[in-house]
Structures are given as C-alpha cells and as structure tokens.
N, C-alpha and C positions, 0 to 999 in steps of 0.2 A: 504494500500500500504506500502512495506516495504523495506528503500532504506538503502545500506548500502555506506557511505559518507568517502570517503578516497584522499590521496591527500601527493605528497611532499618524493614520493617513490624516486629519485636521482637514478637513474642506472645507475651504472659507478661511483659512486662516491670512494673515498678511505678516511678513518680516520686514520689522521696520517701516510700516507703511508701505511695504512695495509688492504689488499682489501675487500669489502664487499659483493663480487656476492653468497659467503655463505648465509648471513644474508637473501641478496636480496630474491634467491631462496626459504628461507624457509619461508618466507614471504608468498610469490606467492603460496604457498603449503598450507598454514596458512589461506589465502585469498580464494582460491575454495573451501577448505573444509566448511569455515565457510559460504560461499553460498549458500552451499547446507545444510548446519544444520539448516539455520535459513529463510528457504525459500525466500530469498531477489529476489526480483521483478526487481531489477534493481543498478546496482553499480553507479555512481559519481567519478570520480577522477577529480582531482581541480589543477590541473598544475603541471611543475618541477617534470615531469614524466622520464626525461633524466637527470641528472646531469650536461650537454652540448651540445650545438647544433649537434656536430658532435658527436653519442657515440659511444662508440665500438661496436665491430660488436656482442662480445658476448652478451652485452644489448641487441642489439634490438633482438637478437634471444630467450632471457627469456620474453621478451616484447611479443611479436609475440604469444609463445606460452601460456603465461598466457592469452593475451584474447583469442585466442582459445578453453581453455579452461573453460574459465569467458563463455563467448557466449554460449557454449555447456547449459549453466544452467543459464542463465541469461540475463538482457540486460544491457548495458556498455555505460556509457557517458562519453565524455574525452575531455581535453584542454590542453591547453600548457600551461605553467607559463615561468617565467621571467629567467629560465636557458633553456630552450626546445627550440628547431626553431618549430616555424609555421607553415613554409612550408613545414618542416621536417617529422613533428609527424602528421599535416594535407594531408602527398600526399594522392591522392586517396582517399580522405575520401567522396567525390561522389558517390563512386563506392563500398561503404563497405555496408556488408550485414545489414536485420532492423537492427540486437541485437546488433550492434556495432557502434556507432555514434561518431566522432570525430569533432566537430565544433574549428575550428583554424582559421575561416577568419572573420572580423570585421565586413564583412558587411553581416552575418548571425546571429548577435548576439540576433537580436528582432526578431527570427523567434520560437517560443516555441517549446518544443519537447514536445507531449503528450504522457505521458507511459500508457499502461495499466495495469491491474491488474493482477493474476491469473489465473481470470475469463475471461481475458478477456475484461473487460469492461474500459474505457478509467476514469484515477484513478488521476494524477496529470501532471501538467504543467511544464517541467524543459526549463530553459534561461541559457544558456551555456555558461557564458564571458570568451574568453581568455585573458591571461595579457593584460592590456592594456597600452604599453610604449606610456606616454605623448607624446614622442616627433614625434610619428607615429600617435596615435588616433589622435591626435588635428587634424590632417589633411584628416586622412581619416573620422571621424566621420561626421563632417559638412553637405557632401553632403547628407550621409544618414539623417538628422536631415533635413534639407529642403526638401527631397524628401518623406519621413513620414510623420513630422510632419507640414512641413512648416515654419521652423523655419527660418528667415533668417535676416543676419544682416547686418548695413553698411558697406561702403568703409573700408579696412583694416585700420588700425592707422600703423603710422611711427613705432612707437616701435614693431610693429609686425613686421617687416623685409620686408614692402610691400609697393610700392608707390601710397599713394592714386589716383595719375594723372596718374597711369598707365591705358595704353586703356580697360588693360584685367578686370582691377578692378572698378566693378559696384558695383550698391545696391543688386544687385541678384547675386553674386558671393559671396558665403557662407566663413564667416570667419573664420578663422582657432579660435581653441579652447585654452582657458588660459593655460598655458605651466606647467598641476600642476596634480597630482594623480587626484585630489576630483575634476576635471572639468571634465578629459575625464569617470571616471565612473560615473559621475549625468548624463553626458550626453546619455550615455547607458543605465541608467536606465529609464530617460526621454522615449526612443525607448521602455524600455522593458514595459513598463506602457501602453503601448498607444495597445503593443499585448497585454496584460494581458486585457483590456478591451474588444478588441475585440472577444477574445476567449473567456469570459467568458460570453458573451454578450448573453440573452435570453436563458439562461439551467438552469433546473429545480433544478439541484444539481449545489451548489458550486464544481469548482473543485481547491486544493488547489496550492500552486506555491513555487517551489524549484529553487533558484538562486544558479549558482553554479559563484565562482568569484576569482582573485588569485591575492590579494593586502593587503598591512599593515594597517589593520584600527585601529582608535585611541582608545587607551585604552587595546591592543591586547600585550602581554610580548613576547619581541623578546628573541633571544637566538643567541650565539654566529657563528651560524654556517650559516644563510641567508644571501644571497646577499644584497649588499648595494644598494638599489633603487631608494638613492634622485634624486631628480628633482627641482630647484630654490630652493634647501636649506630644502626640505619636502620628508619624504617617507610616508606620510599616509593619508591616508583618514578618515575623518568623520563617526561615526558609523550614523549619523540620516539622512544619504544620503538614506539610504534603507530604512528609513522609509517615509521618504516624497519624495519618489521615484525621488529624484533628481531636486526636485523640480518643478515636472509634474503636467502641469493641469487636468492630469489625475489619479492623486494618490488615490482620493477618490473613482471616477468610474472604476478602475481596478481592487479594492478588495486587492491591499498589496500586500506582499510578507508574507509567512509562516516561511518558512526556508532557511537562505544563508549560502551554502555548501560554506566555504573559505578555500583557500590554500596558503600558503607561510610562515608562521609563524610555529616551529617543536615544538612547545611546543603546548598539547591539551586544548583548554581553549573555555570558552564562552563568549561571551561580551551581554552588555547590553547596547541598547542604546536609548540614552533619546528620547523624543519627540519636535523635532528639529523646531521650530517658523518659519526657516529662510530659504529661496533658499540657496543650496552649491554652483551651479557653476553660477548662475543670478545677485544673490546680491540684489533678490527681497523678499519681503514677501511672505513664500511658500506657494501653498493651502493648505487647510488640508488636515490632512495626510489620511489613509484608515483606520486609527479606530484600526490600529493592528500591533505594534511593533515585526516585525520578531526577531525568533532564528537566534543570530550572533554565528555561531560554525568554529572553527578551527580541524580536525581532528588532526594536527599533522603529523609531516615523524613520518611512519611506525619505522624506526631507530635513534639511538642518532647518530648523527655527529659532535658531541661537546662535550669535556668532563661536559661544564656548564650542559648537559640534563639529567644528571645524575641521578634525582630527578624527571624527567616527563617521568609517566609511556606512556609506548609507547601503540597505541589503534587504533579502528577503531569508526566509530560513526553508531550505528545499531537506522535509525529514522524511525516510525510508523509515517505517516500522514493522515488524512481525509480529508471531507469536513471541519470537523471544525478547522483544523486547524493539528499543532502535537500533537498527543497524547502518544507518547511514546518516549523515548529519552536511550539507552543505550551505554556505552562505552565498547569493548571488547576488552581485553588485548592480543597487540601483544607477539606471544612467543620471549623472548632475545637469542639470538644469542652468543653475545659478550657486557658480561658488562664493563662499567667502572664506573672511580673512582677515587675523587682526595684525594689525603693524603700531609698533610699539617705539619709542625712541626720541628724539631730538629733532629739531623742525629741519635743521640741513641733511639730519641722516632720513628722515623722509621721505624728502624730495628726492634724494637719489634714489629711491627706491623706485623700481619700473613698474607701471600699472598693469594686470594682466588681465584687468573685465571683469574683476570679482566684487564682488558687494564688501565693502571695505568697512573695518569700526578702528576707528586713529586712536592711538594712546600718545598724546603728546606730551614729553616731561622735559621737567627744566622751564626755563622762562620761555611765554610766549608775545612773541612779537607782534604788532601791529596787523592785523589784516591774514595772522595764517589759517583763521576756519575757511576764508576765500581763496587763499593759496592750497592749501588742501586740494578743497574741490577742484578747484581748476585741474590738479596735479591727478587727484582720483574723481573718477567723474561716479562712480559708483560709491563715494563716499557715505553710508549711512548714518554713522554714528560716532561722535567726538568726545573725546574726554581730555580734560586737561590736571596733569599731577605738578603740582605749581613744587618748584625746589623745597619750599619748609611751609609747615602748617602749622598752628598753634596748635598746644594740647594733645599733640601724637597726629597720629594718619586719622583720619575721617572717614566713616564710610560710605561711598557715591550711592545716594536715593536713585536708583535704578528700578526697573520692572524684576529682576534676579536678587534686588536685595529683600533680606529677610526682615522683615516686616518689624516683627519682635526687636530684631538687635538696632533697626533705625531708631525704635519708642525708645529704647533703651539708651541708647546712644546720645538722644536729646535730654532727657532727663538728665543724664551726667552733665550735658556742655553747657544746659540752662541751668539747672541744682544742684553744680561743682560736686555730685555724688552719685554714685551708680545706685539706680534703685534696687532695695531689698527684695528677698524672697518674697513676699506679699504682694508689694508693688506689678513685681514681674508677674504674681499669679493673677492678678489683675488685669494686666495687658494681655496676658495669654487668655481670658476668658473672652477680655471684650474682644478680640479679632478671630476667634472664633465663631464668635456669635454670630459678627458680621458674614463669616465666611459659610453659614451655615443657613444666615438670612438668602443669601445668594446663590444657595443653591435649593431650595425650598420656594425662591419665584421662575421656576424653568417649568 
C-alpha cells in the first residue's frame, strides 16, 4: 500500500502581504502529477487545509478542484486542523463520494477507515483525528469514552466549574476531560485502541494502522509561522501517548499504531518516541504498550510562510506500509515557487550582496544611514521585511514586537522596562490567563 502523507497547505494565506495562490496552485499541479507517477493508493492530509475558517472564495475553488482531480486517480482522506472550521471543511462530508472522505466531527474519530489496495484487497486501517481544541474535546469526548469504553467517572470536582450537589451531577454523568492537549488526544486514542482491536480481531493477515493527527508533540521544532495553541500554559503533547495508546487497556491487544501522519508543525521532521512507563491522561501505571513504537512524521506546509523556513526543504512524505509494519519511507521535494532569504550585516556588506529574486527580510546592524530602507529596496526589489539592531541599547537587547514574538515574554518585557522589575509568578499567571482567554475568545467566533 502506498500512501502519500501531506498536511498544513494554508489556502488563502499571504507572506508578508504578498499572495500565495501562485505557489498554492502549483502545488496542486505538483501534487496530481506526482499521484499519478508514483501510483499512490490513497492521499492523507493532516489539517490547516484553509488558512481561516472563512476562506476566500478563490481557495475553496482550487480546493474543490484539486480533489476532483486527487479522486479522479486516487482516494483522499482529510481533516481540519486548528486554523480550518469543522463544520466548514466537514459540510456534507456524509454525502461525498468513496475516494473522498473528510472526517471533521469528534464523534467519528474511532471509527477506522479501511483502504484498499490496487488490487483491491483491503490493505491498511487509517483513524482520522481532527484538531482537537481542549476546551471543546474535554466535553465532547466523555460521553463517547463511557459509551465505548465505559469509562466513567465521579461527581464533577469544584474546580471543574461544576456543582457536585447539582441534581444533574451523578456518578454516571461523564466528567469533563483535564483542560490540556495530552488528555483530550490519550483520550482518542484510548477510543482509537479499542477499534484497532476490534478490527483487527481474528484475520489471518495483520492489517497495518495509519493515525492521521494535527497537534504539537514534544520534541517536534516549531517554526515561526504556526498558531499559538497553549492551553493552561502547554501547546504539546507527549510523543509516548501513541505508543501506549493513551494509556489503553487495550494497547497490547490492538497491535499499535505503524504510522502517525501529523500536521501543524511546517518544518518536515521525524520524532522518536521513547517507550512511555506511564498513563498520559490517568496518572496510572500504563499497560504495556503493543511491542511497537510508531513513525512520528510531520510532513510539513507544502510552502515557507516564514522567513525562519528558509533552510526546510519543502516535501511530501511518499510511505510504503505492510502487514509488517512500514517499509519504505521517502521524502519528495516540493517544486519552490518563491524563495526566501535572510541577509544579515552592515549597510556596505549589503549592498554587495547580489540579488537573486528571493523575497528578502534585511537585518541591518551597526549604524544606519540616511535613506538605507530606500537603498535596500532599490538594491533588493523583493525586499519584505526590515529590521534594524542599532550598535547599543539601553537596558540589554530588546525584544522586536514581531508576529513570531511570544506574546507572554513582550507583556513581560514591558513591565520590567516600565516597573524597573520583572513581574512575579502571579503577575505572569495573570498575563498567561488573560491571553489565553483572548486566544480562546478567537477561536470560539469561527
């Protein structure tokens, strides 16, 4: 079986104000061709397939007709990630034809998709997780997880926002899930463990299991250009959640996971993750695991949307799997559209520097003279982005109020430069509550 693993395409996005439906497009041209060169059985895409819930109208019409044209020669699994609406990118997905599956609701997630092969014959098991914002799964997860597995817990606690002496609140009213990345995906994984045994239950042949998933796991190198996802102060999960399937007493009798397709991170990487002793989201002693530490892969966007990505060749993930497991693993290099490129230095070392058509971001240091953001451009006509590191600052380095700076250490930073003092633990738990909140208000009007 031969899947090819992609994820984190933004349509509609713009770098630096300068549009990308070029790039997009040739992408999408990049993408059929290379499905039909390499007979791929079946695509993957891994969320943050829109750039924004509501995209433009020309997106979703390149949308539309790349999988028309994906489907023509293939079959297409798809989810939403943490910039997509759900109900957006999932309408009608009831109603879409086989080769096209869009899974975007929560309470499908433990439902396996079996591909077949070529032939015809039924070849791997794909589990489709859309994002899972904590502050939605922990509440919708539950009932699925008692209704499955049977999982069920006491009367809410106070700190959960719930009154235990409420009438509505019994031993059998399912508690909402810890308020954290690494609770609501163990807990889906828990679900997806419990299909994985049953499907694989009494067949002659292993068949093997591709998780597809769109969250920051630990050990994973961000880059400047992803959403900020914390949740109580954390955006990542645990890589050895997918190996001890969450913690599942079904981890050993499901057979593992092979390969988890991930999405939300643009830089292409692999992770490796240890063999985990511990429940993620119980806080119990996990069973053991299934004997077989899954491929943690990131495919990476398709494009740089950062000047940091400068250095991460853009790709797709072309993965061969069996019964036993994967046995082939190759990276295909996206064609670039529009490079860039940071240049660093002094206003005469600059200048000598040859223009080559790249979308440029200047770091000019030392003193600047008269007129060189105009000398610049002149010099790079693709110039987007300017910064200047003046020889001495007061008070140490500074840190540049950029779209990549972290939010938190800006609040922080001002307080020290305005109240000659770094704010306290408290203060900080402060700032981190109120940008949260906002970040929580903003994703609760999509």
């Amino acid at each position: 079986m031969r899947i090819l693993h992609t994820s984190d395409w933004h349509l509609g996005r713009a770098f630096h104000g300068q549009v990308l439906d070029d790039a997009h497009a040739a992408f999408a041209d990049h993408l059929v061709e290379l499905v039909a060169a390499e007979s791929v059985d079946a695509v993957v895409v891994c969320g943050d397939v829109y750039d924004r819930a509501v995209p433009p109208a020309a997106c979703v019409t390149l949308l539309d007709e790349t999988l028309r044209r994906l489907t023509e020669r293939t079959r297409v699994v798809m989810t939403p990630g943490n910039h997509d609406s759900a109900h957006r990118l999932g309408f009608a997905a009831d109603l879409m034809r086989e080769r096209l599956i869009i899974r975007a609701r929560t309470t499908g997630l433990d439902r396996g998709i079996v591909l077949p092969d070529a032939s015809g014959h039924e070849a791997v098991i794909v589990h489709a997780l859309p994002y899972l914002d904590p502050d939605a799964a922990r509440e919708a997860l539950p009932p699925l997880l008692a209704e499955r597995l049977g999982e069920r817990s006491g009367p809410p606690s106070p700190e959960d926002g719930q009154d235990p002496d409420d009438g509505d609140a019994g031993p059998c009213r399912p508690q909402r899930l810890a308020r954290s990345h690494e609770a609501v995906v163990s807990a889906a994984l828990r679900l997806v463990a419990a299909d994985l045994e049953r499907r694989r239950a009494g067949r002659g042949e292993r068949l093997p299991s591709v998780l597809m998933a769109h969250a920051f796991v630990v050990g994973g190198a961000a880059s400047q250009s992803e959403r900020d996802i914390r949740v109580g102060g954390v955006d990542s999960v645990p890589s050895q959640v997918f190996t001890t399937m969450g913690g599942s007493a079904a981890a050993q009798a499901s057979g593992g996971l092979d390969y988890v397709a991930l999405g939300h991170l643009h830089r292409p990487q692999e992770l490796r993750p240890p063999r985990a002793e511990q429940g993620a989201a119980t806080g119990q002693a996990a069973p053991a695991a299934s004997g077989r530490a899954p491929r943690l892969v990131y495919s990476g966007s398709p494009i740089a949307f950062s000047f940091d990505e400068a250095d991460a060749e853009k790709s797709s993930v072309l993965l061969d799997i069996g019964p036993e497991g994967v046995t082939g693993l190759e990276r295909i290099a996206v064609p670039v559209r529009h490079r860039v490129r940071t240049l660093e230095g002094g206003m005469e070392q600059l200048l000598a520097t040859g223009d080559d058509g790249s979308w440029v971001r200047v770091i000019l240091t030392g003193d600047r003279p008269p007129g060189a953001l105009a000398a610049l451009k002149a010099h790079f006509p693709g110039l987007l982005a300017f910064h200047h590191e003046a020889p001495q600052q007061p008070r140490g380095r500074r840190a540049a109020v950029t779209a990549a700076a972290d939010p938190l250490e800006i609040s922080a930073g001002f307080l020290d430069d305005v109240g000659r003092r770094s704010p306290s633990a408290a203060e900080r738990e402060v700032l981190r509550s109120a940008y949260e909140s906002a970040l929580a208000a903003g994703r609760s009007r999509r």
